[in-house]
C-alpha positions in Angstrom: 7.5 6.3 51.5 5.6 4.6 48.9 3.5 6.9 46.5 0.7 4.4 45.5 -1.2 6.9 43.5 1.6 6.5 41.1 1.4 2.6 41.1 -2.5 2.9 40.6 -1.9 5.5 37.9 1.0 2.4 36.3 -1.9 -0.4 36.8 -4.3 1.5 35.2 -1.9 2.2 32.3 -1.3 -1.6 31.9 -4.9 -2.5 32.2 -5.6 -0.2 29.1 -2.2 -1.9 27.4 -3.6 -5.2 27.9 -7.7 -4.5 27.3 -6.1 -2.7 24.0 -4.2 -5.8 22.8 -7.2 -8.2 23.8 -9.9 -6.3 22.2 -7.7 -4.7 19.2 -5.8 -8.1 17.6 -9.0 -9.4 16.5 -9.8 -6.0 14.5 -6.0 -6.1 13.3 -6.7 -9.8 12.1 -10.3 -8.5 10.4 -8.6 -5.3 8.7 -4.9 -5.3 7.9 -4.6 -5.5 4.1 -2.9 -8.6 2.8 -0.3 -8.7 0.2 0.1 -11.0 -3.0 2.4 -12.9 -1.5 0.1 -13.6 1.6 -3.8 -13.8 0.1 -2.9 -14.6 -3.1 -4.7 -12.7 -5.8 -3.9 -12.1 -9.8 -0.8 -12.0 -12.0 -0.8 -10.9 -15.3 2.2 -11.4 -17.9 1.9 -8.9 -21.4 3.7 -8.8 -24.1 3.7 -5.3 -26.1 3.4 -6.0 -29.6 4.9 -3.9 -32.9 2.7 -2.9 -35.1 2.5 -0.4 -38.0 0.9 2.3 -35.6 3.4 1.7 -32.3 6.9 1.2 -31.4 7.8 -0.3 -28.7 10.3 1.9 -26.6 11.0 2.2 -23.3 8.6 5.7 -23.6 5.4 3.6 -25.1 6.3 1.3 -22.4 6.0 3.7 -19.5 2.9 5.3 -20.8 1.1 1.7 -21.2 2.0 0.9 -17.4 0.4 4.6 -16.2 -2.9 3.6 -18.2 -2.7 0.2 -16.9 -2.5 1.9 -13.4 -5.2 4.0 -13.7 -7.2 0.7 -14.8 -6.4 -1.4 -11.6 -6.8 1.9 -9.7 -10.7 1.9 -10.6 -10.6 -1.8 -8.8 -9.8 0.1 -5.1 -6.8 -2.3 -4.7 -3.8 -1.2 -2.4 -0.3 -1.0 -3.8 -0.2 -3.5 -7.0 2.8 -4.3 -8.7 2.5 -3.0 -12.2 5.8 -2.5 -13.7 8.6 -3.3 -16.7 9.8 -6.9 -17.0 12.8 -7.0 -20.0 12.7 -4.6 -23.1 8.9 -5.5 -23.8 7.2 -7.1 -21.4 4.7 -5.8 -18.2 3.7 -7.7 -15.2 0.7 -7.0 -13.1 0.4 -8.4 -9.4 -3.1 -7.5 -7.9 -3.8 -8.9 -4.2 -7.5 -10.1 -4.6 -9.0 -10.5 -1.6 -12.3 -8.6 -2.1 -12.3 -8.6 -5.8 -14.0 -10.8 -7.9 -10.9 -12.5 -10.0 -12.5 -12.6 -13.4 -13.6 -9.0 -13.3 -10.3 -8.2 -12.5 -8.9 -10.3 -15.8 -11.2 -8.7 -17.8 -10.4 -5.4 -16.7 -6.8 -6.0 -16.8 -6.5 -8.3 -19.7 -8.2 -6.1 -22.9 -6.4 -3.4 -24.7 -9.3 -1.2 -25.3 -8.1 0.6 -28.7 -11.3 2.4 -29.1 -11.9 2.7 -32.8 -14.8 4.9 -35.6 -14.2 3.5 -39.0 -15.2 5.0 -41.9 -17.6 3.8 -44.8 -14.5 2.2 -46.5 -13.5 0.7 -43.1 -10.3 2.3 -42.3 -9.4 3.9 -39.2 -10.9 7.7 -38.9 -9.8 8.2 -35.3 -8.9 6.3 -32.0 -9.9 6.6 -28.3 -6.9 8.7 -28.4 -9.3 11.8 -28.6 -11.5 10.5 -26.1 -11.9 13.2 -23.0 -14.9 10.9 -21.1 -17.0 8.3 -20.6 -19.4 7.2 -18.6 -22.9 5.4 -17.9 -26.3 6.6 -18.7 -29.7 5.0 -20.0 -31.1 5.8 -23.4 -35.1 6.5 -23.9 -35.7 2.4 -23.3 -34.4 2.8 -20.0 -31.1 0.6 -21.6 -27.5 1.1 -19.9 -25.5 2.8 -23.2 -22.1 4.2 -22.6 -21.6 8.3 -23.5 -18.6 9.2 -24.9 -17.0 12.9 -25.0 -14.1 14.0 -27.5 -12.1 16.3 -27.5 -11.7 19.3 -30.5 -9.4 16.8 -32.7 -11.7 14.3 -32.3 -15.6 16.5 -32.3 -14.5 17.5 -36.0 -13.4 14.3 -37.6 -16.9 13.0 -35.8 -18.8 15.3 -37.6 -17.0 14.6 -40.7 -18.2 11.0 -40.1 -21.8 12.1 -39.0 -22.1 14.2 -42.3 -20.6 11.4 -44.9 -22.5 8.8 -43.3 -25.9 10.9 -43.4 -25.4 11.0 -46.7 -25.0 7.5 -47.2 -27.4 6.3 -44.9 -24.5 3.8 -43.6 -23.9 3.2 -39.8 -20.9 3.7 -38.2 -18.7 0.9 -36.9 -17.1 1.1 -33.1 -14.6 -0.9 -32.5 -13.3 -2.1 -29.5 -9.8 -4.6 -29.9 -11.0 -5.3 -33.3 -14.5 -6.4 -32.8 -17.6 -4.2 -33.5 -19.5 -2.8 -30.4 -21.8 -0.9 -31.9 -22.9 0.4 -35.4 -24.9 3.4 -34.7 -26.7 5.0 -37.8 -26.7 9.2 -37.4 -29.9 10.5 -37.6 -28.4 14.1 -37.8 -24.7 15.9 -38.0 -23.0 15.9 -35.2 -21.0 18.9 -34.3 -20.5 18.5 -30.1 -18.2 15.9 -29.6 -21.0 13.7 -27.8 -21.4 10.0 -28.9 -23.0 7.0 -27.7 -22.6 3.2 -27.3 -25.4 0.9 -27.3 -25.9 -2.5 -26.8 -23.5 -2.9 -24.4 -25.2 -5.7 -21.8 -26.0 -4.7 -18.3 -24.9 -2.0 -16.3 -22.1 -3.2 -14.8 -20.8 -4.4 -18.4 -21.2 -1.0 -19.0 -19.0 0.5 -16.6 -16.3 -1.6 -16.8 -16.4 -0.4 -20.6 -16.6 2.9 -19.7 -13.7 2.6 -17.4 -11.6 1.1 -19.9 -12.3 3.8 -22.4 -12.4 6.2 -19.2 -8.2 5.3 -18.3 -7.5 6.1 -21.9 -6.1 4.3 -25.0 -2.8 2.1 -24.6 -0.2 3.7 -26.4 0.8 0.0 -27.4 -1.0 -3.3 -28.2 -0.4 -6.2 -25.7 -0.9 -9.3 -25.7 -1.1 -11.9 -22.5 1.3 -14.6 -22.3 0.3 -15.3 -18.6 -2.8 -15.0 -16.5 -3.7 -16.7 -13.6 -5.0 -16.5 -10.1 -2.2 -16.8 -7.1 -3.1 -18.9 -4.8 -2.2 -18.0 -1.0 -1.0 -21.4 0.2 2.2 -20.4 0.3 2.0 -17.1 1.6 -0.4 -18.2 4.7 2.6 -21.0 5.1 5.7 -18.3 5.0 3.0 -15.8 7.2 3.2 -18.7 9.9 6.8 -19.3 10.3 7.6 -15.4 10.0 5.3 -14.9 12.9 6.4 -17.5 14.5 10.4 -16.4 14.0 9.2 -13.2 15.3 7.6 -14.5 18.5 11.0 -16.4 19.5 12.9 -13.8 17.8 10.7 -10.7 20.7 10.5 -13.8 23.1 14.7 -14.0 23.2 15.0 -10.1 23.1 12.4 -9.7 26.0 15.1 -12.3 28.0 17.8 -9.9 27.3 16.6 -6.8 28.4 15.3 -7.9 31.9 18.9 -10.2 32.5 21.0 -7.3 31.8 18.9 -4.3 32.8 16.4 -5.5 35.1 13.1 -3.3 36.2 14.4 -0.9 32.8 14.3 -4.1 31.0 10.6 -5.4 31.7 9.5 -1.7 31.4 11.6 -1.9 28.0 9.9 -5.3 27.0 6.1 -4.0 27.9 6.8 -0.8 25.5 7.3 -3.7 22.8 4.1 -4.7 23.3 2.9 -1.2 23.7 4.8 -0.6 20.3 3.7 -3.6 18.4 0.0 -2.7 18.6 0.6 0.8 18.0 2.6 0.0 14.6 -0.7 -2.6 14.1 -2.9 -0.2 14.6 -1.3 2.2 12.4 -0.6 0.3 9.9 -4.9 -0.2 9.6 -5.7 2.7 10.1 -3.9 4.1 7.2 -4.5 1.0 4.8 -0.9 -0.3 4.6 -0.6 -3.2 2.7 1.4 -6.0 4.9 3.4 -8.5 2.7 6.3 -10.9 3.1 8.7 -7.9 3.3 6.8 -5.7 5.0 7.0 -8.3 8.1 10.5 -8.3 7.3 10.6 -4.5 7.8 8.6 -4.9 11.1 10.8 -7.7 12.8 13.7 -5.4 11.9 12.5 -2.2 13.5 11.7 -4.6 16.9 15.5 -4.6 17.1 15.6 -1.1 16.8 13.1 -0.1 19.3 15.0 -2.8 21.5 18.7 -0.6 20.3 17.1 2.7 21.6 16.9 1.6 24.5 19.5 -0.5 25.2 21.0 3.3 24.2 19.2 4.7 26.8 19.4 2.3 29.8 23.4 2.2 29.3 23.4 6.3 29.9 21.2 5.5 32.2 23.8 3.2 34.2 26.4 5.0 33.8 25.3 8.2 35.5 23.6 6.3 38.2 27.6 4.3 38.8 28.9 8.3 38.9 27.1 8.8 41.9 23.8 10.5 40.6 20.6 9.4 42.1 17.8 7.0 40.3 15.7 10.0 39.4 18.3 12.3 38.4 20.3 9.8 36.7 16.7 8.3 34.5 16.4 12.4 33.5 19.8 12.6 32.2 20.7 9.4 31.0 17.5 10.8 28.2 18.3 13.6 28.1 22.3 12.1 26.9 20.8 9.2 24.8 18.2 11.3 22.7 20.5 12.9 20.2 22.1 9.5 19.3 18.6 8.2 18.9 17.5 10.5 17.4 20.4 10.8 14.7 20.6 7.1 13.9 16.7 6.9 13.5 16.6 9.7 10.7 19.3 8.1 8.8 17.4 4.8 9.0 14.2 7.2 7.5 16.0 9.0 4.9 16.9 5.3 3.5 13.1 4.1 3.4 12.7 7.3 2.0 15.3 6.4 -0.9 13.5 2.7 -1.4 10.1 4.3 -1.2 10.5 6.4 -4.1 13.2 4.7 -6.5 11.5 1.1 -5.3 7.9 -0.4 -6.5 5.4 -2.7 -5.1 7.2 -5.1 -2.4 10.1 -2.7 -1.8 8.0 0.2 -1.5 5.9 -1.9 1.2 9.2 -2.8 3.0 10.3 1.0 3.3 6.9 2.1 4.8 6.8 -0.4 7.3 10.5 0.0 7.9 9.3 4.3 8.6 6.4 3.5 10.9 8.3 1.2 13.0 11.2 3.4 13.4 8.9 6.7 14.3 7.0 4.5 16.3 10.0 3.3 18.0 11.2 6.6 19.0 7.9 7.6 20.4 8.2 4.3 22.3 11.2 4.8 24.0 11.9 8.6 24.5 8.3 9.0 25.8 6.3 6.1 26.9 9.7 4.0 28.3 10.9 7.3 29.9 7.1 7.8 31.5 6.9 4.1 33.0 10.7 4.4 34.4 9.5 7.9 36.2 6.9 6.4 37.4 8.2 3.4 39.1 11.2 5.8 40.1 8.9 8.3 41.8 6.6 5.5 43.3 9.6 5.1 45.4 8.8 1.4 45.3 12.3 0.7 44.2 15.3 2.8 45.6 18.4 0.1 44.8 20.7 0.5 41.8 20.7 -3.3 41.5 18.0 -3.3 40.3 18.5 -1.1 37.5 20.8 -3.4 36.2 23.8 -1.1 38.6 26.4 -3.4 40.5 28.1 -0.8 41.8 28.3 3.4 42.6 31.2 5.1 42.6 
């Protein structure tokens, strides 16, 4: 007899699915975070420079990337690509979509080698003993930028203070070479506290202050390359890998219903169910999609679609040794789940390998390439299994044909 409470209960299911997919896309579209290579954004070429007070060695090199990161990290961007290029050189990829490119050059583009010179001009210390710096408004109600040293740099300050007091001379700030700022003390200080004035608005003076803020660069650069990437190209490549993935889900969806019938078309609507899920995972956790990363995705398709070609084939083989449809979908799971379940964490340790020795595009390709495959499990040990039980309890289908079964032994 057919149970229709369990085909209402399957309808219902499918009616969420396909509510989710109609409704959800749309917010996908609006939200999933773009890569370089799709939205375009900025690239940055430098060159670090020797001089008299740096070397350039692979050490001076690392530390000037980490203070370049914290930079582009201030800018709320999502996995840029800041890292080594040769003995001397540093490229910077920043995906733009919401920033405004020229802040982002600025920001990216000075050196910020914070300087206090002395009355004969020379160099009495750097932003190398800088601890803070931040925003406030002096008595005229005028954005200046605070500073805060540390115990290093508080006594040479007060050094200053006292010399200059003397002389009645101001005291040049220096930022990259050009004076800031040439404040005259009015008293000795001895707290560590300075502050920059005349620095244009308030947003000129934050970005100041979060240069000064991500600390000094261990070398001097220079830019050999800036300009603004396009996404042209990337919309163009976005296009045909979507497209090769709808022919590539379209031909796999054709597979699984000739060989394995009714398993098949459940197998090819926990795709779907799979897709979004990934989708939707991928937004709500701020992933950044690139080239690669829907390289990763399309990959992990074929591995939701292996699981379960795994599963149906236990699945076919206990029903051929005479077991019924239910007790031959429990055990056919209950057989395929260790094999899954080994060759998926293999897969995971690798992303986990090109996650943390990789950087920017191959870091993106191992995250997609782990959500797809835990998402792929969850896929088909739970929500495949779930459908099959319930068109196998339904009793609306009792003959091994159609499970894909020519003949029981």
């Amino acid at each position: 007899m057919i149970r229709w409470k369990s085909i209402v209960a399957l309808a219902v299911f499918i009616a969420i699915v396909a509510g989710a997919a109609v409704f959800g896309i749309p917010v996908i579209e609006r939200d999933i975070n773009l890569g370089l290579d799709l939205q375009g954004g900025v690239y940055v070429l430098l060159q670090a420079v020797e001089t008299d007070r740096s070397e350039v060695t692979d050490e001076s090199i690392s530390g000037t990337i980490e203070v370049l990161r914290n930079r582009v990290d201030q800018l709320g961007v999502t996995e840029p690509v800041i890292q080594q290029e040769g003995n001397d050189r540093i490229r910077v990829e920043i995906a733009d979509a919401d920033q405004d490119p020229e802040a982002v050059l600025e920001l990216i583009g000075q050196t910020a080698q914070l300087e206090f010179l002395d009355s004969e001009g020379e160099v009495a210390f750097t932003g190398a003993n800088l601890q803070d710096a931040g925003v406030t408004f002096n008595e005229y109600n005028q954005p200046v930028v605070f500073l805060e040293l540390d115990d290093e740099g508080s006594r040479k300050f007060e050094e200053l203070t006292r010399t200059h007091l003397q002389t009645g001379e101001s005291i040049p700030i220096q930022l990259d070479g050009e004076v800031i700022s040439s404040p005259v003390p009015q008293d000795v200080i001895t707290d560590g506290q300075a502050v920059i004035s005349g620095v244009g608005t308030v947003d000129e003076a934050a970005i100041l202050a979060s240069l000064l803020r991500s600390g000094a660069l261990p070398l001097e650069l220079e830019q050999l390359e800036v300009r603004s990437v396009g996404p042209e190209l990337g919309s163009r490549a976005l296009e045909a890998s979507l497209y090769a993935g709808m022919i590539g889900l379209f031909l796999v969806m054709l597979f699984m219903v000739v060989f394995y019938r009714v398993p098949g078309l459940i197998a090819s609507f926990s795709l779907v169910v799979y897709l979004l899920l990934v989708m939707f995972t991928m937004v709500g956790i701020g992933v950044v999609l690139s080239l690669p990363g829907i390289a990763g995705l399309i990959l992990t398709i074929g591995m939701a679609v292996d699981a379960n070609v795994i599963i149906f084939e236990r699945i076919k083989e206990e029903i051929r040794n005479g077991k019924t449809l239910k007790s031959g979908l429990e055990s056919g799971f209950r057989r395929a789940k260790t094999t899954i379940l080994d060759s998926n964490i293999t897969t995971l340790i690798v992303a986990f390998v090109l996650f943390s020795m990789g950087a920017g595009p191959t870091r993106g390709f191992a995250v997609t390439l782990s959500i797809g495959v835990i998402i792929s499990m969850m896929t088909a040990l739970f929500i495949t299994r779930i459908i099959l039980g319930v068109v196998v309890n339904s009793n609306l289908i009792k003959n091994p044909k159609f499970f894909g079964v020519r003949q029981v032994r």
